[in-house]
C-alpha positions as CSV (number, residue, x, y, z in Angstrom):
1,X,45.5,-8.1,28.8
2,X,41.9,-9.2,27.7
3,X,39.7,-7.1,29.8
4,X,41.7,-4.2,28.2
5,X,41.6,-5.5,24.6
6,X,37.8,-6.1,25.4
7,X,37.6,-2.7,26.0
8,X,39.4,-1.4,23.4
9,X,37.3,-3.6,20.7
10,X,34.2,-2.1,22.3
11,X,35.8,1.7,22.4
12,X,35.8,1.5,18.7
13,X,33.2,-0.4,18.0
14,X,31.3,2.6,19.5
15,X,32.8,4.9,18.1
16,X,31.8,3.2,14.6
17,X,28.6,2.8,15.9
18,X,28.5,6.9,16.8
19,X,29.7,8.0,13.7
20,X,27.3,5.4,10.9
21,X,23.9,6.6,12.6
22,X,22.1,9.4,11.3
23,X,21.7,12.2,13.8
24,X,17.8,13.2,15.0
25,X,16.8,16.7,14.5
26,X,13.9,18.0,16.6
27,X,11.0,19.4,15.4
28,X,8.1,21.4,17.0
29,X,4.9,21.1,14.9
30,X,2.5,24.2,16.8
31,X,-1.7,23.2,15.2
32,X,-4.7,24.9,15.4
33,X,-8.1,23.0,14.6
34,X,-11.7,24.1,15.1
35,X,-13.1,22.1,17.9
36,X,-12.2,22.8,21.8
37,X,-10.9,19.4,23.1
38,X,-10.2,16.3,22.0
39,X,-7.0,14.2,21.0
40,X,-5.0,14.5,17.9
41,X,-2.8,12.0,16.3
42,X,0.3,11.9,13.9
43,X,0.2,9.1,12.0
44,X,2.7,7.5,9.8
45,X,1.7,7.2,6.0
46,X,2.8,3.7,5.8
47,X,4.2,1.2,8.0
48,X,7.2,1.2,11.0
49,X,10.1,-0.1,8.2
50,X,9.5,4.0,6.8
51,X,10.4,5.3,10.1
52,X,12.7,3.5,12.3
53,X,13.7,4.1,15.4
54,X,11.1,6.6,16.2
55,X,7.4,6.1,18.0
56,X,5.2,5.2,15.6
57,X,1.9,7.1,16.2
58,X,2.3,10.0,18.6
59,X,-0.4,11.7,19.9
60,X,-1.1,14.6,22.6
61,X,-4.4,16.6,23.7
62,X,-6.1,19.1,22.1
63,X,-7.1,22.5,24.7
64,X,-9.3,25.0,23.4
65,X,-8.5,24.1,19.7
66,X,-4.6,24.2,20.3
67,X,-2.4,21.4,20.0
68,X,1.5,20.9,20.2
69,X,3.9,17.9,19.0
70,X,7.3,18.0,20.3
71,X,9.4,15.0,18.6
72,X,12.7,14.0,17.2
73,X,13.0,13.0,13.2
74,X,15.9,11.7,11.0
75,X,15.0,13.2,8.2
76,X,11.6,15.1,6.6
77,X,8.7,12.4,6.8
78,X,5.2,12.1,5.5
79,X,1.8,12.0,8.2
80,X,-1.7,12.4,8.1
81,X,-3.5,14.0,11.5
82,X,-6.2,12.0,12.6
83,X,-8.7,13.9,15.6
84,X,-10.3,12.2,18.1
85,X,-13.6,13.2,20.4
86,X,-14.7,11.0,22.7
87,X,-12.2,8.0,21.2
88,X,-13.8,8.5,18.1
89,X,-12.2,9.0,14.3
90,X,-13.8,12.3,13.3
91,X,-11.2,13.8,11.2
92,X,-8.2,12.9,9.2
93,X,-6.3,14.7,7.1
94,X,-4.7,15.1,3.7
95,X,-1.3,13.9,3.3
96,X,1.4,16.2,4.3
97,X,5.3,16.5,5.0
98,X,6.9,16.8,8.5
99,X,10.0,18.9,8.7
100,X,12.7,19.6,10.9
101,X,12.3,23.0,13.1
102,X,9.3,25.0,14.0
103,X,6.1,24.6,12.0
104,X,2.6,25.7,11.8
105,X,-0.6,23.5,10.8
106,X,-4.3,24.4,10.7
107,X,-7.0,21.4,10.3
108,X,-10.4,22.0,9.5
109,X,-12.5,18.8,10.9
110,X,-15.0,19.5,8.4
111,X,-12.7,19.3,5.2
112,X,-11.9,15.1,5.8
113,X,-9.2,13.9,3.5
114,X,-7.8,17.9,2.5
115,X,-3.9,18.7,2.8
116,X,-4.6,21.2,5.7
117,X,-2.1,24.1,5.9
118,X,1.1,24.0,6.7
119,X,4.4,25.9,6.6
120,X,7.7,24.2,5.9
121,X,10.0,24.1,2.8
122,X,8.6,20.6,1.6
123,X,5.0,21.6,1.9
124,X,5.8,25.4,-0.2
125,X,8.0,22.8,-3.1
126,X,4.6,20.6,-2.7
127,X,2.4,23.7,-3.6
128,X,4.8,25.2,-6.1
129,X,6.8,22.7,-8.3
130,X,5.6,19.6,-7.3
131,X,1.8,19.9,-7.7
132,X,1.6,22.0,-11.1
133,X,4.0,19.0,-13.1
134,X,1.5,16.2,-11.5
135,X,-1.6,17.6,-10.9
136,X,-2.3,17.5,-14.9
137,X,-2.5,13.7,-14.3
138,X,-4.2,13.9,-11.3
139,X,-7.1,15.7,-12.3
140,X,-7.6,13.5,-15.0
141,X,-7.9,10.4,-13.1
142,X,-10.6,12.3,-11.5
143,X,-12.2,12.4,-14.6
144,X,-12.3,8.8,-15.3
145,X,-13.4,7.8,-11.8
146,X,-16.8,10.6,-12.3
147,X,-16.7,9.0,-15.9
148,X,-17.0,5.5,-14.0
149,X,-19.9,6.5,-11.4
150,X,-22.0,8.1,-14.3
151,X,-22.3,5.1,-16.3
152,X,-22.4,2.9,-13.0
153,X,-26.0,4.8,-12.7
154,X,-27.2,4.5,-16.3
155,X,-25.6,1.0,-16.4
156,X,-27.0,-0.1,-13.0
157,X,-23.8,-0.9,-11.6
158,X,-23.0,-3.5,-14.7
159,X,-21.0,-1.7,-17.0
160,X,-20.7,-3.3,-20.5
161,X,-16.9,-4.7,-20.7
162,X,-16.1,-2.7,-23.8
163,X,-16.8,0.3,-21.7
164,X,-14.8,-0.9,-19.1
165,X,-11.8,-2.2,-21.2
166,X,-11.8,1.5,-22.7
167,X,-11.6,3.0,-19.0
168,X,-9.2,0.7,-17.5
169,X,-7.0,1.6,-21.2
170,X,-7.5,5.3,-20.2
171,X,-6.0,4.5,-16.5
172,X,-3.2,2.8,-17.9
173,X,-2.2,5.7,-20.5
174,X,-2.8,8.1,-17.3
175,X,-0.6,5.5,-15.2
176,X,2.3,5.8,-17.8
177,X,1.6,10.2,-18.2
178,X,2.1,9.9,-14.7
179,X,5.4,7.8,-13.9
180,X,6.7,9.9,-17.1
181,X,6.4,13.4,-15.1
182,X,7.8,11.8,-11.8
183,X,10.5,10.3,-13.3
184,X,11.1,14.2,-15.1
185,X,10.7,15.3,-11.9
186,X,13.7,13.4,-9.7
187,X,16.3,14.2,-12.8
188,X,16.2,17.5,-11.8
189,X,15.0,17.5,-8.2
190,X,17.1,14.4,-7.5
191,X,17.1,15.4,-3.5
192,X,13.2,16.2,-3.2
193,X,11.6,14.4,0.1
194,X,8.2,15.3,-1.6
195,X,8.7,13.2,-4.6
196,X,10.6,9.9,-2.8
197,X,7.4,10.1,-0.4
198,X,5.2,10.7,-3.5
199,X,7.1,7.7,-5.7
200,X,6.5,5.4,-2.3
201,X,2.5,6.4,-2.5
202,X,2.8,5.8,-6.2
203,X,4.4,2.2,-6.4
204,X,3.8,0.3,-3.2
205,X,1.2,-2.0,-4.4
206,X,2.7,-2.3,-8.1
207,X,5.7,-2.7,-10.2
208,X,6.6,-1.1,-13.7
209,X,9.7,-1.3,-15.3
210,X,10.1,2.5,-14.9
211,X,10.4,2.2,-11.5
212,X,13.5,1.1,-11.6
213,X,14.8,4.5,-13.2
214,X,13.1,6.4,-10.8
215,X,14.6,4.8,-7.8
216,X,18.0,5.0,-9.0
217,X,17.5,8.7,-9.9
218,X,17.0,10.2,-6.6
219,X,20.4,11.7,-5.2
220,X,23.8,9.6,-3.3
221,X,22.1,11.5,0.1
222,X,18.9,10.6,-0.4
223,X,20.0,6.9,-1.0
224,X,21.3,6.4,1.8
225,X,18.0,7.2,3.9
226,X,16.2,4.6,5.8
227,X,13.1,5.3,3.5
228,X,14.9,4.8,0.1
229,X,16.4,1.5,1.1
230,X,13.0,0.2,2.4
231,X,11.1,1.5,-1.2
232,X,14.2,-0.1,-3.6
233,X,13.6,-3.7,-1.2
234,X,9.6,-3.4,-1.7
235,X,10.0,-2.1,-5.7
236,X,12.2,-5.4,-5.8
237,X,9.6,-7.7,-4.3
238,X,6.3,-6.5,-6.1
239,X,9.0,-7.3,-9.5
240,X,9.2,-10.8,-8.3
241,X,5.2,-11.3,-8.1
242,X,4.7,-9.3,-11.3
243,X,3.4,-10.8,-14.6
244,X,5.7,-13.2,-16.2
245,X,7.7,-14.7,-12.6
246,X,6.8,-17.3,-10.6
247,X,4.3,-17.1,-7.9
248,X,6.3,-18.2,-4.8
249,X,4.9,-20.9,-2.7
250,X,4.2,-21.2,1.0
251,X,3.6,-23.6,3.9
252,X,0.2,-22.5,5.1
253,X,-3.1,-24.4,6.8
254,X,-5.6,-26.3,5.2
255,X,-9.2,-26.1,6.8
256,X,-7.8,-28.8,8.9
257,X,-5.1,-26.7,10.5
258,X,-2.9,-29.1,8.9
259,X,0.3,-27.6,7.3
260,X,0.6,-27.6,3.3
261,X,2.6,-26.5,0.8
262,X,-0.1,-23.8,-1.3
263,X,-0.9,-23.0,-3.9
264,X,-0.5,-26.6,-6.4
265,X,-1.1,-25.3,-10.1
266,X,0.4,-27.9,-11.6
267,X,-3.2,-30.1,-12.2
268,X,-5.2,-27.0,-13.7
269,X,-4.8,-25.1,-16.7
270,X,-5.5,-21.8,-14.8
271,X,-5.5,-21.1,-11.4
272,X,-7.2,-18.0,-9.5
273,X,-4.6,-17.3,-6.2
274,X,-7.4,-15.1,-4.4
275,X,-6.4,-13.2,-1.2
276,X,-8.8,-12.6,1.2
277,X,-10.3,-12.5,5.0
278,X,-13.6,-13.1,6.7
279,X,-14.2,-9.4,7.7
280,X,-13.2,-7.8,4.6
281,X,-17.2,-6.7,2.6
282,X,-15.4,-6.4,-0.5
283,X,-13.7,-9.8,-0.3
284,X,-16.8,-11.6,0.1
285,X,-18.8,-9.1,-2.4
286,X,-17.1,-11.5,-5.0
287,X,-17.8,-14.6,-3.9
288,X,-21.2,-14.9,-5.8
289,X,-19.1,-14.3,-9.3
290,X,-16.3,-16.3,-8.6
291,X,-18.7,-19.5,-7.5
292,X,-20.4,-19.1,-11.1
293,X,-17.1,-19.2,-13.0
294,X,-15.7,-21.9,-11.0
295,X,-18.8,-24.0,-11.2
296,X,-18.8,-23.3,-15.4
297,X,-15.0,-23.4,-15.7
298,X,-13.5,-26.3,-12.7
299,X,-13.8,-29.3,-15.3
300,X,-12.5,-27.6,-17.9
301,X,-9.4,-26.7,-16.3
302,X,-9.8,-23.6,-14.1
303,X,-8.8,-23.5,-10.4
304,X,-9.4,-21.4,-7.1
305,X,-7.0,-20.8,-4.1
306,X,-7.9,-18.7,-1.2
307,X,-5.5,-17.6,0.6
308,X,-7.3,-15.9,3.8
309,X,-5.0,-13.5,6.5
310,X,-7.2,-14.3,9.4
311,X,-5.6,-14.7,13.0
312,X,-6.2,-17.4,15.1
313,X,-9.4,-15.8,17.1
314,X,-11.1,-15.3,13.7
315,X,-10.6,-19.2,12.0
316,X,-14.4,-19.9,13.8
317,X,-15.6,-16.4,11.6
318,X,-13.3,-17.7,8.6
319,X,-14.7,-21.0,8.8
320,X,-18.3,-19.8,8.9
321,X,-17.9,-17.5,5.6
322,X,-16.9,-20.4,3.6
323,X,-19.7,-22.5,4.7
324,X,-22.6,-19.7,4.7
325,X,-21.3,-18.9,0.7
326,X,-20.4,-22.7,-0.2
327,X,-16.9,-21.8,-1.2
328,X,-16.0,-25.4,-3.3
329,X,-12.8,-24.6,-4.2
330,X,-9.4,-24.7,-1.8
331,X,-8.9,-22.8,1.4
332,X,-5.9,-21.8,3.4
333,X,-5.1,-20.0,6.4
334,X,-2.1,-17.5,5.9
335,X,-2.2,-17.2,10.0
336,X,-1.7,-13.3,10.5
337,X,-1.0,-12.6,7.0
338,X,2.9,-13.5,7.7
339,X,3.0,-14.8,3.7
340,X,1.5,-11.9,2.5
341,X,3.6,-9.5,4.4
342,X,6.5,-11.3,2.7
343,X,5.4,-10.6,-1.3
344,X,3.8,-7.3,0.4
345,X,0.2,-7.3,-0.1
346,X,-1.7,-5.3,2.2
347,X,-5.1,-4.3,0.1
348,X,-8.0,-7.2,-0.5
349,X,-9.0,-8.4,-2.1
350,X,-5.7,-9.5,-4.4
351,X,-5.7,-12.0,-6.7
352,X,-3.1,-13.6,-9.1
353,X,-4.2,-15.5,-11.9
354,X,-1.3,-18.2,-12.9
355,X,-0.9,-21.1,-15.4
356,X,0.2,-24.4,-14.2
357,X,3.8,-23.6,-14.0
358,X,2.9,-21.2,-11.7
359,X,3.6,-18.0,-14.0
360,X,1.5,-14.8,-13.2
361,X,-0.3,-14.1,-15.9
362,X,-1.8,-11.2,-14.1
363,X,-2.1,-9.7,-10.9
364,X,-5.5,-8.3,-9.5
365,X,-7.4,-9.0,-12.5
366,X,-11.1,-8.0,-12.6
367,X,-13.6,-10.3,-12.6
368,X,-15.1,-9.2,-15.4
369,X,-11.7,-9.7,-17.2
370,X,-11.1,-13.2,-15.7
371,X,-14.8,-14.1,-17.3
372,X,-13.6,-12.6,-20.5
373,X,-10.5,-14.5,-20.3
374,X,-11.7,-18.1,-19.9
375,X,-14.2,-17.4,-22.3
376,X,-11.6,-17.1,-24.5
377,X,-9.0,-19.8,-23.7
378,X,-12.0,-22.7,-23.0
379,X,-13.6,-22.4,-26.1
């Protein structure tokens, strides 16, 4: 009697099982590119949660400029190719969409970064409604950035602020142009792959209260994809870390290695939560700045916590940075970057400049901002 209700419980447990998983389709994607041999890689646009169940990077030889994937997908996708010679990077592409069935692309190794051809439905709704409503904002973000290098070479790299305020107001009226014609977008293409893939590019590093709207917009099939659920849980955690909540605390290492509980606001006015790590240029490229402010601005009530993602071979490297640029103020070790992974940072540097409650006040604020801002508030 129980080896046959055992049975029974997992017959239909299976059969549960059979019929709440989303069936595979296969997919051939048949590429030409213009070098002989070599390797070529499909790779994800963002990280294993987007695509479960499947291999992560596949990959497969490239004879006399021909190469063929062969694969299994739950639902249309979004990769870049990346081509080898000799174990070396020297071409990746544009982003593009991965569809069920047969499928053509062409790369051109010389044209780095460039959506290479392709043709499936996504990549012709891509070219034919998607582009023409967003590519208004687009271009014009390309405007400001050109605007940005021209007076980087009159200014000598040092902008004047009110120059820079104006620019970064012009990215923010673009930023809002933008989430206006996406969100247009999904109320009438509520079941479009190309603009949930787009709306992930768009809002994984940010929050805005339109977001919200746009994630709930997108259609009862498309909700129930692996991808959805994954954007609605990381548009939900970069709301908790946004301007206004509480920065959440941690157990990381002190320089020690000793466990402690980071970051403690609650003894400076302002506190600087800076994320960083000992090989990242751009990290340290700040550290000369931020050492002035926190020498002109410690005793008057302005903090820094750094919060470094190093792994455990790197602590001798991370240990070294901090003593070769006199870093005074506090620093942790976030040992693999586990916390950070949690509130979903994965660009550095970040920062997070909070008030001794703890409140974000802001979230990757320049530097030349920060200045301006204890300027004001330690008159």
């Amino acid at each position: 009697m129980f080896k046959r209700t055992v049975y029974i419980t997992v017959f239909l447990f299976s059969i549960n099982w059979a019929f709440t998983q989303t069936p595979f389709s296969a997919y051939t994607l048949s590429g030409t590119v213009n070098i002989d041999s070599g390797e070529v890689r499909l790779i994800p646009v963002d990280d294993q949660e987007y695509y479960p169940n499947i291999k992560i990077i596949d990959e497969t030889k490239i004879v006399k400029g021909i190469f063929c994937f062969r694969n299994q997908i739950l639902y249309p996708s979004a990769y870049r190719l990346g081509v080898f010679s000799n174990s070396s990077l020297i071409y990746m592409s544009g982003l593009f969409f991965l569809d069920t069935g047969k499928q053509v692309i062409t790369c051109n190794v010389d044209s780095i970064w460039k959506t290479p051809e392709i043709d499936n439905r996504l990549m012709s709704e891509l070219k034919n409604e998607f582009n023409p409503v967003m590519n208004t904002e687009s271009t014009r973000f390309g405007f400001i950035e050109k605007l940005q290098d021209s007076l980087n070479l009159v200014y000598n790299n040092k902008i004047p602020s009110e120059y820079l305020l104006k620019i970064k107001t012009l990215r923010n009226q673009l930023r809002i142009s933008k989430h206006n014609a996406l969100l247009n977008y999904v109320k009438v293409n509520s079941n479009s792959f190309v603009a949930l893939w787009s709306f992930l590019q768009m809002s994984n590093d940010s929050y805005d209260t339109i977001y919200d709207t746009i994630i709930a917009g997108f259609s009862v099939d498309l909700q129930k994809t692996h991808t959805w659920k994954r954007l609605r849980e990381i548009i939900s955690i970069n709301k908790s870390i946004s301007p206004g909540c509480i920065f959440p605390a941690s157990t990381l290492l002190d320089k020690d290695l000793k466990k402690v509980v980071v970051p403690n606001v609650a003894d400076s006015k302002y506190t600087l939560i800076d994320f960083w790590f000992s090989n990242c240029n751009p990290c340290i490229a700040q550290f000369p700045e931020l050492t002035l402010l926190f020498r002109e601005y410690y005793r008057r009530g302005f903090n820094i916590t750094g919060i470094s993602i190093d792994n455990k071979n790197n602590i001798p490297h991370w240990e070294n940075i901090i003593k070769a640029y006199k870093l005074r103020w506090g620093q942790y070790l976030d040992l693999n970057g586990e916390f950070a992974k949690k509130i979903n940072i994965h660009k550095y540097p970040t920062n997070f400049l909070v008030n001794s409650k703890g409140e974000i006040l802001a979230k990757d604020i320049e530097l030349w901002e920060l200045k301006e801002f204890l300027e004001a508030n330690f008159k």
